[in-house]
Structures are given as structure tokens and as C-alpha cells.
Biopython code that builds the backbone (N, CA, C, O; Angstrom):
import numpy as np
from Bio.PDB.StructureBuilder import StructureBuilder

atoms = [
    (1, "UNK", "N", (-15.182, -15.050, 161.830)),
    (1, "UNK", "CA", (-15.175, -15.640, 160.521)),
    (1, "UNK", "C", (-16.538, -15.395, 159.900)),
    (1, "UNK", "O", (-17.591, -15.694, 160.463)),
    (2, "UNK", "N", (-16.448, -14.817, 158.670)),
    (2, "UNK", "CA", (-18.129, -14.566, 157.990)),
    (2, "UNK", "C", (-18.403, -15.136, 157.587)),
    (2, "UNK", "O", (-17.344, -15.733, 157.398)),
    (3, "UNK", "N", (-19.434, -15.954, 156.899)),
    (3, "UNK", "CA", (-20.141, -16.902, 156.306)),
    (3, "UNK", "C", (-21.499, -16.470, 155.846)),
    (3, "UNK", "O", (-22.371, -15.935, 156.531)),
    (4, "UNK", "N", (-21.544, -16.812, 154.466)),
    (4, "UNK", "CA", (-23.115, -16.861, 153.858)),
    (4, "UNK", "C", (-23.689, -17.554, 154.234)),
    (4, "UNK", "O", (-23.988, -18.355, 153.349)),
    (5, "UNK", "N", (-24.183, -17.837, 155.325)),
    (5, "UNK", "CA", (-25.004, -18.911, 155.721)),
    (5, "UNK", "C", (-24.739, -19.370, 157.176)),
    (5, "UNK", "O", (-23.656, -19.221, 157.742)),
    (6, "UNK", "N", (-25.855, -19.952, 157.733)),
    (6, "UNK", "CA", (-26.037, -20.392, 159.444)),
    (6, "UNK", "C", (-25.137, -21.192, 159.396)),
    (6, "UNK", "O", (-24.635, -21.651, 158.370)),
    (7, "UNK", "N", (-24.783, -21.490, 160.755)),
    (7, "UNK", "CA", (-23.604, -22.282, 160.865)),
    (7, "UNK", "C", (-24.248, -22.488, 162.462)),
    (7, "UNK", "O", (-24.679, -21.477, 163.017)),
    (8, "UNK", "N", (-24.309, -23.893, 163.229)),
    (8, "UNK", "CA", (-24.281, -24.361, 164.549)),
    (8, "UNK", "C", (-23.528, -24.898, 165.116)),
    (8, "UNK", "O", (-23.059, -25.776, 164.393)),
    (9, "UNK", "N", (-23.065, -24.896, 166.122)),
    (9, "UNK", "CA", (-21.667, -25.617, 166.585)),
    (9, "UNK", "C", (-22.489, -25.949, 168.366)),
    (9, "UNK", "O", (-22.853, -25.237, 169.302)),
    (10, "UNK", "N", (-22.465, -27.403, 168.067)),
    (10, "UNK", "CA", (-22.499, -27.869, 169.715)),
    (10, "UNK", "C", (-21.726, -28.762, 170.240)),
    (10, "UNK", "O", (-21.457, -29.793, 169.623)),
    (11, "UNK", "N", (-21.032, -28.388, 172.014)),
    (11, "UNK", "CA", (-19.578, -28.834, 172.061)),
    (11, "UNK", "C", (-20.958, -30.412, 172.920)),
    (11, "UNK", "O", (-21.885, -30.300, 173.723)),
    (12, "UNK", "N", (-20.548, -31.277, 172.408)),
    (12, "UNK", "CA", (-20.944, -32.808, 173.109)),
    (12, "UNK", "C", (-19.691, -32.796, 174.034)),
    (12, "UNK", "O", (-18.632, -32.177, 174.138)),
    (13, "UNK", "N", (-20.760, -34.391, 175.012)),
    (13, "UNK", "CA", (-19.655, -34.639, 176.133)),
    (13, "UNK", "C", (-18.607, -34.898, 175.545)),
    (13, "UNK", "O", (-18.615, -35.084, 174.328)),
    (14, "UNK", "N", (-17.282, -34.978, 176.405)),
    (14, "UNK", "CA", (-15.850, -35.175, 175.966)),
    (14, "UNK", "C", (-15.389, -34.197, 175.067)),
    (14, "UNK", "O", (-14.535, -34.602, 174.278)),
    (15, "UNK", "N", (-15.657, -33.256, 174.993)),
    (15, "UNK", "CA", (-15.141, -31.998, 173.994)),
    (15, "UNK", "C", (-15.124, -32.384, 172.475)),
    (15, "UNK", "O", (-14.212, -32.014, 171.735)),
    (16, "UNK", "N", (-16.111, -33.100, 172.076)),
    (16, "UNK", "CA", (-16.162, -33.354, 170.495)),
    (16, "UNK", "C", (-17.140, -32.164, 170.223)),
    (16, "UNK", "O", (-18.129, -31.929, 170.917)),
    (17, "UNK", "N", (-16.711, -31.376, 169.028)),
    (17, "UNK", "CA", (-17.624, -30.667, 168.365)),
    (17, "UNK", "C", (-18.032, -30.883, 167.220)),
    (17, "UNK", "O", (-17.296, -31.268, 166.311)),
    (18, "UNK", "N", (-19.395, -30.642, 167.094)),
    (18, "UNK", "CA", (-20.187, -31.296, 166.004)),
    (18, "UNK", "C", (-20.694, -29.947, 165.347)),
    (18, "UNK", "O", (-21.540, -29.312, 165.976)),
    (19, "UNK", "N", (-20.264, -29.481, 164.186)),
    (19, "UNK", "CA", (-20.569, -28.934, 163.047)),
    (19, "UNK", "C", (-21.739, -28.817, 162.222)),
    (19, "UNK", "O", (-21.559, -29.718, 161.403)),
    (20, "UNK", "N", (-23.014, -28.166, 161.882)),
    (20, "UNK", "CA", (-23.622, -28.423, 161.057)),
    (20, "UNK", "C", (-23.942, -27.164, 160.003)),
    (20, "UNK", "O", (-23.633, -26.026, 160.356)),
    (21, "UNK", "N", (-24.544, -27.382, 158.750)),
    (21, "UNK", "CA", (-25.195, -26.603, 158.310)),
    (21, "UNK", "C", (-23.902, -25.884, 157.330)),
    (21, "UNK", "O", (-24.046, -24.692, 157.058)),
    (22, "UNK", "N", (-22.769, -26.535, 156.854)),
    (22, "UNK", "CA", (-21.627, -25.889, 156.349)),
    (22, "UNK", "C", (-22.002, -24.791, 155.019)),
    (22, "UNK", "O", (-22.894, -24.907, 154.179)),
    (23, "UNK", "N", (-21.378, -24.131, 155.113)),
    (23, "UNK", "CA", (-21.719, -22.978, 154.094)),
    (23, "UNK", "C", (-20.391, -23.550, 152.739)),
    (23, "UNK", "O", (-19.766, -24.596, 152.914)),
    (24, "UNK", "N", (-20.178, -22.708, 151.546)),
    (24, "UNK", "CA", (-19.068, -23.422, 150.810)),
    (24, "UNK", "C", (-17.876, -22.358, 151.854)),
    (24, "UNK", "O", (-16.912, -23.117, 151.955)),
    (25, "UNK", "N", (-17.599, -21.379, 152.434)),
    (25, "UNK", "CA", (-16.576, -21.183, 152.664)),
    (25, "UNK", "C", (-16.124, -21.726, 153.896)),
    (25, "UNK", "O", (-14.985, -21.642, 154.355)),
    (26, "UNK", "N", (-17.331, -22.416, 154.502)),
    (26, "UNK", "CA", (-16.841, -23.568, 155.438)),
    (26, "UNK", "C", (-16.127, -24.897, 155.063)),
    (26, "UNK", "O", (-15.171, -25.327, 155.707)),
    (27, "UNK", "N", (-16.713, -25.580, 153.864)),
    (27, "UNK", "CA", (-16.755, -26.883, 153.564)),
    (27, "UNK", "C", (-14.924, -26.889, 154.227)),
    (27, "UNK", "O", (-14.710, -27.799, 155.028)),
    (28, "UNK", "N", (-14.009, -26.180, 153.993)),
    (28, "UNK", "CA", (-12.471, -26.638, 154.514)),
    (28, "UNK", "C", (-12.085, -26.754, 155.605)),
    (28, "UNK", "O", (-10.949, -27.035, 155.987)),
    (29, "UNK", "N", (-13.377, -26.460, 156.428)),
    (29, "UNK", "CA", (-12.370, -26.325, 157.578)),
    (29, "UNK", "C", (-11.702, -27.316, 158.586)),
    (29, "UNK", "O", (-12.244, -28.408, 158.419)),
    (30, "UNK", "N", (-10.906, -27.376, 159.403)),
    (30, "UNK", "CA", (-10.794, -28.558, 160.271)),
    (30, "UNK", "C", (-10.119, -28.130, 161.611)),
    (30, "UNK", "O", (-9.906, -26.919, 161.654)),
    (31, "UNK", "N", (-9.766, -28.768, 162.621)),
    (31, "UNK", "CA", (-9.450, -28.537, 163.584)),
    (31, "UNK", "C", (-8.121, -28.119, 163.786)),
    (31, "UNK", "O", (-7.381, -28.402, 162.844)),
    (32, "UNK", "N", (-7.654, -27.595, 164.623)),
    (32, "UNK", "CA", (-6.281, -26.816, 164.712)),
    (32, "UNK", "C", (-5.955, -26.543, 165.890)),
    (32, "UNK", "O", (-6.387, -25.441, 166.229)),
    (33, "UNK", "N", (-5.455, -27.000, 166.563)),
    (33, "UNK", "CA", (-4.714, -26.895, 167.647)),
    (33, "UNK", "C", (-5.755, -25.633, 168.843)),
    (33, "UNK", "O", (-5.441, -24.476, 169.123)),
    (34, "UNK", "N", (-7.006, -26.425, 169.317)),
    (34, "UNK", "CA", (-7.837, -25.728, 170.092)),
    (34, "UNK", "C", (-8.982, -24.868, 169.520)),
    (34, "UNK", "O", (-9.850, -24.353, 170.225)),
    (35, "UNK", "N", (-8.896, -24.747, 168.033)),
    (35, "UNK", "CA", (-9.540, -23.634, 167.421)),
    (35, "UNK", "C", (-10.634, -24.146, 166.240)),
    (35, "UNK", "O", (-11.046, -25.236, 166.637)),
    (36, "UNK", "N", (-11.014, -23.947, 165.477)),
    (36, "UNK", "CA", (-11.604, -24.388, 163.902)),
    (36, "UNK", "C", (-10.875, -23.336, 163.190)),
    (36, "UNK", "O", (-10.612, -22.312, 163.819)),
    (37, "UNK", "N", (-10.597, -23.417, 162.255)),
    (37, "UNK", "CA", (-9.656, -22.389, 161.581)),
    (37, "UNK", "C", (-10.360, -22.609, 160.056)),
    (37, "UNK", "O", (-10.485, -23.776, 159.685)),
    (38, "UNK", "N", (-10.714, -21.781, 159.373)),
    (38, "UNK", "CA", (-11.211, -21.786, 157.851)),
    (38, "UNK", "C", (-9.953, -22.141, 156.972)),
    (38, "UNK", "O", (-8.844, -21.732, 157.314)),
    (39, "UNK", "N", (-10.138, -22.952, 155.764)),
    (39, "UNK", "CA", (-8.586, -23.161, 155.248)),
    (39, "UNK", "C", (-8.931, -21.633, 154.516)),
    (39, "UNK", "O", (-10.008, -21.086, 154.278)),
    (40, "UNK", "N", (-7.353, -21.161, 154.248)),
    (40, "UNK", "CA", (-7.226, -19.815, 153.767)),
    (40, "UNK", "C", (-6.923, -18.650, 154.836)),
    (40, "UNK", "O", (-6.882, -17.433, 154.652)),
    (41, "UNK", "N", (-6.718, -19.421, 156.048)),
    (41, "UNK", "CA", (-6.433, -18.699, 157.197)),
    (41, "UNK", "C", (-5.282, -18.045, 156.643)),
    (41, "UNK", "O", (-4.999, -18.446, 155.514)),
    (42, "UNK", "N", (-4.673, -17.314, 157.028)),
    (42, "UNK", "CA", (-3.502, -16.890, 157.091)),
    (42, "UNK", "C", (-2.280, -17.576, 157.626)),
    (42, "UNK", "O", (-1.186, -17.436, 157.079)),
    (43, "UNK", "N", (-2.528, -18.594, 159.091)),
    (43, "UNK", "CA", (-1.620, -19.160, 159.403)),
    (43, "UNK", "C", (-1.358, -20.441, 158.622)),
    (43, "UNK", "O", (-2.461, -20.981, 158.531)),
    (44, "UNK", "N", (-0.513, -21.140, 158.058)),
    (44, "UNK", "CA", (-0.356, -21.677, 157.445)),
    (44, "UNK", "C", (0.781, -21.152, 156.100)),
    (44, "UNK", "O", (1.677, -21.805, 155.565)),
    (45, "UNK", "N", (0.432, -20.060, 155.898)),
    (45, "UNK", "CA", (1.154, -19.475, 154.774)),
    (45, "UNK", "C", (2.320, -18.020, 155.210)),
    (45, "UNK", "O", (2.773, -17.146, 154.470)),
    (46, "UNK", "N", (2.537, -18.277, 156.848)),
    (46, "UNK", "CA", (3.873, -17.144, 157.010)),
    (46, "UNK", "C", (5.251, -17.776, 156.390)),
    (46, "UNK", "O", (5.580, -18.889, 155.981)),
    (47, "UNK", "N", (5.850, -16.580, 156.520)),
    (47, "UNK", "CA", (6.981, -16.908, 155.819)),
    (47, "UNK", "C", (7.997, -15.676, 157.029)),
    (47, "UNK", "O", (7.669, -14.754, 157.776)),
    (48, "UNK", "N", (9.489, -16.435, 156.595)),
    (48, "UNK", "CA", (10.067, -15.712, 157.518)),
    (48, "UNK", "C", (11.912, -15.656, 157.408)),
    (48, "UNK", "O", (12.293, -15.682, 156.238)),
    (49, "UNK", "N", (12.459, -15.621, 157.914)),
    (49, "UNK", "CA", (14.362, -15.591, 158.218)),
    (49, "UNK", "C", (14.643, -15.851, 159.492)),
    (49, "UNK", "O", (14.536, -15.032, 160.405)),
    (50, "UNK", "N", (15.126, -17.358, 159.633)),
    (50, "UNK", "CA", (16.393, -17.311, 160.546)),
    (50, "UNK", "C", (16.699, -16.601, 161.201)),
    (50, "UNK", "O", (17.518, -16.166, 160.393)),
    (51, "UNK", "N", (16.901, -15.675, 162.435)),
    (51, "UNK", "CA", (17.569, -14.858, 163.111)),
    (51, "UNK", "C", (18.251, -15.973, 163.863)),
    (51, "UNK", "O", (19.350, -16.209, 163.362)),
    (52, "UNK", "N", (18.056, -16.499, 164.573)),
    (52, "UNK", "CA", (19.179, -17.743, 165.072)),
    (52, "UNK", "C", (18.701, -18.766, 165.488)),
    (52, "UNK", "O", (17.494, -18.847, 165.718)),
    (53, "UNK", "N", (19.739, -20.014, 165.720)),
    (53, "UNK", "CA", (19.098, -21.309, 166.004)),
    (53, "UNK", "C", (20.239, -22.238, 166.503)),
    (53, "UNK", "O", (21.088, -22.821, 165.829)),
    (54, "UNK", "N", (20.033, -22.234, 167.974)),
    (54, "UNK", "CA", (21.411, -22.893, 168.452)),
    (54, "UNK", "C", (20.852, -24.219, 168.636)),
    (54, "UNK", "O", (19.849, -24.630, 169.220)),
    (55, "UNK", "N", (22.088, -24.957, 167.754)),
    (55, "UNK", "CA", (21.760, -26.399, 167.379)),
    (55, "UNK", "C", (21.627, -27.556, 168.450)),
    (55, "UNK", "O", (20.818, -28.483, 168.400)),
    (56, "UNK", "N", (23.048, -27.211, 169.913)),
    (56, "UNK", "CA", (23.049, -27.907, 170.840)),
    (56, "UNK", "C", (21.986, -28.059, 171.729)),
    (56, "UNK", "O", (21.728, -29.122, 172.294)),
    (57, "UNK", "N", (21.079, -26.548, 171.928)),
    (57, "UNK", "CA", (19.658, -26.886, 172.687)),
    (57, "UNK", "C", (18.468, -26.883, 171.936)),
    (57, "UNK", "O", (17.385, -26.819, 172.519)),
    (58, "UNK", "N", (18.552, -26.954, 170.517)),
    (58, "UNK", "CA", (17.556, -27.639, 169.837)),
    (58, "UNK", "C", (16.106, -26.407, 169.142)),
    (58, "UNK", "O", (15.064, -26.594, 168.515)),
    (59, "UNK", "N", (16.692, -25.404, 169.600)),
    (59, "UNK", "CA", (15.702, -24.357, 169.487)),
    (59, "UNK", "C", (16.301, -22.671, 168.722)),
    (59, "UNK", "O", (17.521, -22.691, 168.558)),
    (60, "UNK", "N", (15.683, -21.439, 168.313)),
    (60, "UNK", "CA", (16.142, -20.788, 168.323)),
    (60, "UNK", "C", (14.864, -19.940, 168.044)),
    (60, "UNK", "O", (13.908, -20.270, 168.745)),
    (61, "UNK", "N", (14.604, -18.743, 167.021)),
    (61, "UNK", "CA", (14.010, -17.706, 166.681)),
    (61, "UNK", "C", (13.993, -17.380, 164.778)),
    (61, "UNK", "O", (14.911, -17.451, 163.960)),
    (62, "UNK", "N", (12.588, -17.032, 164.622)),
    (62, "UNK", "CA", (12.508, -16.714, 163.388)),
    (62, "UNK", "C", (12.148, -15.528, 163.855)),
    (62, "UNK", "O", (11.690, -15.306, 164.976)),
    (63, "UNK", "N", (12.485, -14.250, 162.440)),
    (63, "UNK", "CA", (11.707, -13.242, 162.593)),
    (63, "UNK", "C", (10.601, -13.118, 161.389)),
    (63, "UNK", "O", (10.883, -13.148, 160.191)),
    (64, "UNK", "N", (9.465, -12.993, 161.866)),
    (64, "UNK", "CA", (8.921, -13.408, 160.712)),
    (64, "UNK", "C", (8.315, -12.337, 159.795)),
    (64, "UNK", "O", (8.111, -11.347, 160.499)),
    (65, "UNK", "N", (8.089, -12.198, 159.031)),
    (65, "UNK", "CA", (8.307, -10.849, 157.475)),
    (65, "UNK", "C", (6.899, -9.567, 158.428)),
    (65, "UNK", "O", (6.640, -8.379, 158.241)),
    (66, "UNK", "N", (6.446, -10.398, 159.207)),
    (66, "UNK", "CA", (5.667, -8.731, 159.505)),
    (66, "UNK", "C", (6.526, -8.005, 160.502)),
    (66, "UNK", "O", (6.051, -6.920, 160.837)),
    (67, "UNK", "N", (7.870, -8.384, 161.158)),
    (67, "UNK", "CA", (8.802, -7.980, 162.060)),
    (67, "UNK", "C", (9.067, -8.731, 163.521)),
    (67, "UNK", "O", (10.067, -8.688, 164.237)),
    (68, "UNK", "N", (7.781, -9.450, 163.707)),
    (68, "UNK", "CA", (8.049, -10.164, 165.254)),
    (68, "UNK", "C", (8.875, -11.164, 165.238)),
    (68, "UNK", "O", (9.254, -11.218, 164.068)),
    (69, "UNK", "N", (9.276, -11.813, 165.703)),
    (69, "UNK", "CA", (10.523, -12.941, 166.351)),
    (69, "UNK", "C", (9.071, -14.294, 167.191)),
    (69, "UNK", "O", (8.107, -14.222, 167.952)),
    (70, "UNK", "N", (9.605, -15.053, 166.620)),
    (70, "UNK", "CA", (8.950, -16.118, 167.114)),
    (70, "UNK", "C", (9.223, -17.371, 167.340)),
    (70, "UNK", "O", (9.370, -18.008, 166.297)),
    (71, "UNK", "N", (9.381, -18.130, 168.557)),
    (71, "UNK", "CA", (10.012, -19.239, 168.644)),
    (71, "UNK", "C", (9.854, -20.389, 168.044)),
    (71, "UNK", "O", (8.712, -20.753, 167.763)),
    (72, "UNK", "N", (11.092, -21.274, 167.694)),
    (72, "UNK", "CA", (11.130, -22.078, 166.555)),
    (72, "UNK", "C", (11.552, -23.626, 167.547)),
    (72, "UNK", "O", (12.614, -23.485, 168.154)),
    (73, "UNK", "N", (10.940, -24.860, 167.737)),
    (73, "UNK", "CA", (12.086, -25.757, 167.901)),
    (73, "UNK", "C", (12.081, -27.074, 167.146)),
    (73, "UNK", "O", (11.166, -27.426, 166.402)),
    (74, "UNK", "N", (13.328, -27.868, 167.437)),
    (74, "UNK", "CA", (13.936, -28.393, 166.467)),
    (74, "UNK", "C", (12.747, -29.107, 165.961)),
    (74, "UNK", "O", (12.511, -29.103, 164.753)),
    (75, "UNK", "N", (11.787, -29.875, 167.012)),
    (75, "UNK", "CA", (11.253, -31.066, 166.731)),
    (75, "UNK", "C", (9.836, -30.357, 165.614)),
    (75, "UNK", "O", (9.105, -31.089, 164.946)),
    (76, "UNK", "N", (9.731, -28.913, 165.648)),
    (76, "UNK", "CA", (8.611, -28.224, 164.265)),
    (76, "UNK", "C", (9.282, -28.363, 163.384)),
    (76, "UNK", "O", (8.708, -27.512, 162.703)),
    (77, "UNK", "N", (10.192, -28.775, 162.629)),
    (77, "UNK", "CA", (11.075, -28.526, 161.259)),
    (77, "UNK", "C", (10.716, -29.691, 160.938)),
    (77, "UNK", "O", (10.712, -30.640, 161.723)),
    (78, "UNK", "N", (10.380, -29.741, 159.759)),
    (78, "UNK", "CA", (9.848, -30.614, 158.840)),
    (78, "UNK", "C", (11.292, -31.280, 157.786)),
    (78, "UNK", "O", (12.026, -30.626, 157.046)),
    (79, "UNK", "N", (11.322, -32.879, 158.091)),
    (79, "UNK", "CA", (12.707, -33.485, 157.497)),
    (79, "UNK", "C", (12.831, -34.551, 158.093)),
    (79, "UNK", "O", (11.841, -34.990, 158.679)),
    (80, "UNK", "N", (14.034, -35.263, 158.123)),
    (80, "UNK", "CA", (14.557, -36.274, 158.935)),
    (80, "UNK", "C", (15.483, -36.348, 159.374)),
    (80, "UNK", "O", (16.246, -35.430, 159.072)),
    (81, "UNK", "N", (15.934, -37.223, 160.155)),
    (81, "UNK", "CA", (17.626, -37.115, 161.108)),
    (81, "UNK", "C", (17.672, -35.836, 161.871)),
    (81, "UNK", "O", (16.817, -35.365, 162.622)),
    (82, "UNK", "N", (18.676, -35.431, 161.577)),
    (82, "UNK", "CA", (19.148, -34.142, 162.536)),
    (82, "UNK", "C", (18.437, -33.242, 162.192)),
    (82, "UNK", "O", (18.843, -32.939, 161.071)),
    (83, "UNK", "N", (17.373, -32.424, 162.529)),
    (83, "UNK", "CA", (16.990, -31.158, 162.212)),
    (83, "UNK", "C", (17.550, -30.496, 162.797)),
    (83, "UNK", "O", (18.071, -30.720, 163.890)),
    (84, "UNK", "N", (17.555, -29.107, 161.900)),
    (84, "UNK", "CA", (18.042, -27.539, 162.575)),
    (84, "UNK", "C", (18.016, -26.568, 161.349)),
    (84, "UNK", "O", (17.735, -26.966, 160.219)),
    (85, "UNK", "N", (18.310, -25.345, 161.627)),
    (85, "UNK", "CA", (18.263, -24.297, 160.788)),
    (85, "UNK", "C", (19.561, -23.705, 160.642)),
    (85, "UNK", "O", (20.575, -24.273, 161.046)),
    (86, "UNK", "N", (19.569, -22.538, 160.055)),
    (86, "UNK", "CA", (21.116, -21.895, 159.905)),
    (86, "UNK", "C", (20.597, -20.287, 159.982)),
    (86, "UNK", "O", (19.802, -19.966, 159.098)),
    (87, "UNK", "N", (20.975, -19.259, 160.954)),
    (87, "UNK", "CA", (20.251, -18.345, 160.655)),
    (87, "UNK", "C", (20.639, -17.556, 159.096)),
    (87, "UNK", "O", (21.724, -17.716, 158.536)),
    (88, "UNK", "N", (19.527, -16.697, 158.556)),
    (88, "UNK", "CA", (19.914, -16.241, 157.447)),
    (88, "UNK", "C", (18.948, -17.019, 156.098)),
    (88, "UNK", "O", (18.548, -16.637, 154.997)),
    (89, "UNK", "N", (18.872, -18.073, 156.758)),
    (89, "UNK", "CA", (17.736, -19.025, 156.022)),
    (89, "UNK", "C", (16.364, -18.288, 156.177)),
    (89, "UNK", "O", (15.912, -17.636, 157.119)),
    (90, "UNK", "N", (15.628, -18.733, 154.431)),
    (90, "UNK", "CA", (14.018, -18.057, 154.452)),
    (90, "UNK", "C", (13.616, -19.324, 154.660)),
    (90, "UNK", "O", (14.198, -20.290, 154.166)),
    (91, "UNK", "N", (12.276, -19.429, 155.637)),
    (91, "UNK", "CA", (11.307, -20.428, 155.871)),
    (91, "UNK", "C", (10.021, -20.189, 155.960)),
    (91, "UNK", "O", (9.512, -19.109, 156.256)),
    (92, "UNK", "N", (9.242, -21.613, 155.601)),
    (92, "UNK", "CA", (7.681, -21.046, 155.642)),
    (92, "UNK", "C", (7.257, -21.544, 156.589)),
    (92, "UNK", "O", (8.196, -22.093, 157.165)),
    (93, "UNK", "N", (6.262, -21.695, 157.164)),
    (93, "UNK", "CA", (5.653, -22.352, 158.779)),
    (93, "UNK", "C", (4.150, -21.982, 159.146)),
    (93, "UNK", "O", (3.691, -21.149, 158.365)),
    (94, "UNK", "N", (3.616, -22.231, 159.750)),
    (94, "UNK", "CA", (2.494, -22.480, 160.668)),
    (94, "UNK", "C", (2.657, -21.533, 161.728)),
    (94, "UNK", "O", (3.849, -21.489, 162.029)),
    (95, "UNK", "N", (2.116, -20.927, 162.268)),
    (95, "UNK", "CA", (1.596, -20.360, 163.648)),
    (95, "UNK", "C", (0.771, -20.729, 164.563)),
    (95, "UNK", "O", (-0.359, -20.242, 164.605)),
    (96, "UNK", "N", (1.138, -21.531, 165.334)),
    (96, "UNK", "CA", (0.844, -22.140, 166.466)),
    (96, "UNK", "C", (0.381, -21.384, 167.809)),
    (96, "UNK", "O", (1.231, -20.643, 168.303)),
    (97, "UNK", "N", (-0.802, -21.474, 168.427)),
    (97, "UNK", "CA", (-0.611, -20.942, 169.586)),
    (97, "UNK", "C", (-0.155, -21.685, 170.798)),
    (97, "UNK", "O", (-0.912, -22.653, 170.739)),
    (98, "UNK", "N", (0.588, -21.873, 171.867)),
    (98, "UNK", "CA", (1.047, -22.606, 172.731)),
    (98, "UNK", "C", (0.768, -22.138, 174.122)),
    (98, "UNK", "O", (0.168, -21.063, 174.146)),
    (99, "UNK", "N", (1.046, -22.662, 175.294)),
    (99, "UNK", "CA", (0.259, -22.237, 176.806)),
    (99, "UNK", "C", (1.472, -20.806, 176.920)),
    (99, "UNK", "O", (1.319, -19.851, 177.682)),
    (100, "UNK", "N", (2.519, -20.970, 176.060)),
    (100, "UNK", "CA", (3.746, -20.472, 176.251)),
    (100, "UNK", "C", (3.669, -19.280, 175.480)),
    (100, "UNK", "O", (4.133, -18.418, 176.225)),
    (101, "UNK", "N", (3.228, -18.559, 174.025)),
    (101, "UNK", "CA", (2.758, -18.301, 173.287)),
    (101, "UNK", "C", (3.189, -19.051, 171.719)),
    (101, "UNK", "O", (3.540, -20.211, 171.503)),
    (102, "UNK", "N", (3.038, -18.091, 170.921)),
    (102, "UNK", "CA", (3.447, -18.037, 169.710)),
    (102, "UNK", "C", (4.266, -18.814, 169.341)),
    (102, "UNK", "O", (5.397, -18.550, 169.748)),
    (103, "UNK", "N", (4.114, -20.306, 168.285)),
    (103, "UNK", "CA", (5.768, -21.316, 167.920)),
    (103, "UNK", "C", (5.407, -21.086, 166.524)),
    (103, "UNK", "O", (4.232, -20.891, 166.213)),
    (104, "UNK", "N", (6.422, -21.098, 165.603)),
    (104, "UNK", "CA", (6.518, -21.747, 164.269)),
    (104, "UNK", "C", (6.483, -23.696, 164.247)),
    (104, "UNK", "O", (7.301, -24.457, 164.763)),
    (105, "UNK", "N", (5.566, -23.945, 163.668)),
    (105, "UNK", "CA", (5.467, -25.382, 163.626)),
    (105, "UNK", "C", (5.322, -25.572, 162.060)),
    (105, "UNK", "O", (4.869, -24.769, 161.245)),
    (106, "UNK", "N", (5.832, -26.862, 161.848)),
    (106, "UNK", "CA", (5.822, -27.479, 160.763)),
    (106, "UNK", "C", (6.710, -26.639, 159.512)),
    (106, "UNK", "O", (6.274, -26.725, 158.364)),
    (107, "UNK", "N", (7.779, -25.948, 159.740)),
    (107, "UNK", "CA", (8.746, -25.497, 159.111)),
    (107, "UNK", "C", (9.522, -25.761, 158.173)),
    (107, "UNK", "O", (10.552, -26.304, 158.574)),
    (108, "UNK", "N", (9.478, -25.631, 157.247)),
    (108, "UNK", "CA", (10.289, -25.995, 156.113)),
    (108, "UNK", "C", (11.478, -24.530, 155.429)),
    (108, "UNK", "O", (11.105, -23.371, 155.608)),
    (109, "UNK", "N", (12.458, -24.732, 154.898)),
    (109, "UNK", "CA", (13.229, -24.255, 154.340)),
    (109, "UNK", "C", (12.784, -23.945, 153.190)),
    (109, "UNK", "O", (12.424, -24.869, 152.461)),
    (110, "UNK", "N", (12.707, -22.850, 152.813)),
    (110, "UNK", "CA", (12.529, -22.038, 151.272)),
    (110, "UNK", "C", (13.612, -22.048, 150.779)),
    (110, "UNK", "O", (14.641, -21.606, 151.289)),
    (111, "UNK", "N", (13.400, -22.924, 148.972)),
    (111, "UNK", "CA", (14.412, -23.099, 148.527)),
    (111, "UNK", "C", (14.890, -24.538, 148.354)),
    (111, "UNK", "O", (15.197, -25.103, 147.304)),
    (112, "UNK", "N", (14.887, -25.272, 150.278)),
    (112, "UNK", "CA", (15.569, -26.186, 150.004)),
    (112, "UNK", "C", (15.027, -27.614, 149.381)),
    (112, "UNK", "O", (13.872, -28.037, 149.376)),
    (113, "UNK", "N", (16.187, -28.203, 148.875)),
    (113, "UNK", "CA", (16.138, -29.915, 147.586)),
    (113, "UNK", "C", (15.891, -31.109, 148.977)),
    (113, "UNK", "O", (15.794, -32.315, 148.746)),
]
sb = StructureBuilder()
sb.init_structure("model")
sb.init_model(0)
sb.init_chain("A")
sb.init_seg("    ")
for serial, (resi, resn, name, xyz) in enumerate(atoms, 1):
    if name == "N":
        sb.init_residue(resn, " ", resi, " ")
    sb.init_atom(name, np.array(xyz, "f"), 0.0, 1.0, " ", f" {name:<3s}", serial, name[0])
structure = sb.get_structure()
């Protein structure tokens, strides 16, 4: 990540990291699932289609617009009650890294009321 300006990062006991010296293309940033991520990352703003999503085990696959397939499950879909998808559906999402790899998290339906 480039920055006009110094930037220090020291990890304190208990894995808190303490930030100093923010530049303006720092001022957004925040924590993310193991990482610091600058807002304007890229993840946050994929977009993608349904390839399938079987409702009974709660999970399925997006492919997402640069061509890869990436796993989706129910409990990342953003809504209430029953979540699930329908393949064929456009969605936007998050990219997550997992011990497992790659999830779509926080998923929403393009389009939907």
C-alpha cells in the first residue's frame, strides 16, 4: 500500500495494533479480517452471478466477473429469515480470506427490493 507519508505500526501485547502518523490516504482505514485494508480496496466492491446454491446445505458458489468461482454460505448473505440465492442472480460481496480460502461475505442481491 503507498502512502505520502511515514506510517508506524507496533503490534502491543495481546495482538492490538497501534497505528500512528496517518497520512490522508490512510485516515480510512480499519481492520479486516487479519489484515488493515485501505478503504478503496478493491474487496468490498466485487460483483458477481450465482452459478449455484443448494438451499438444503446452506451453501453454494459465485462466479465472480473476473472468472473464478468462489464459495458463498448462507449465513454471508445479507437479509433476514431464510437466506439463500437462486443461481443466475447478480450479487455484490466482500472477499474474505478464510483458513479454507477465498468466501464471499456480506452478500447482497443486485437489483433486489
Amino acid at each position: 500500500m503507498a502512502a505520502s507519508g511515514s506510517t508506524s505500526v507496533a503490534l502491543l501485547a495481546g495482538g492490538v495494533i497501534l497505528i500512528s502518523a496517518f497520512t490522508s490516504s490512510l485516515l480510512a482505514s480499519w481492520w479486516n479480517g487479519g489484515e488493515v485494508v485501505a478503504a478503496g480496496d478493491a474487496r468490498g466492491s466485487d460483483e458477481g452471478v450465482v452459478k449455484w446454491f443448494n438451499v438444503a446445505k446452506g451453501f453454494g458458489f459465485i462466479t465472480v466477473d473476473n472468472g473464478a468461482d468462489i464459495f458463498v454460505h448462507f449465513r454471508d448473505i445479507r437479509g433476514k429469515g431464510h437466506r439463500s440465492l437462486t443461481a443466475g442472480q447478480r450479487v455484490a460481496f466482500e472477499i474474505k480470506e478464510t483458513d479454507k480460502g477465498p468466501q464471499a461475505h456480506e452478500v447482497t442481491v443486485i437489483g433486489a427490493e
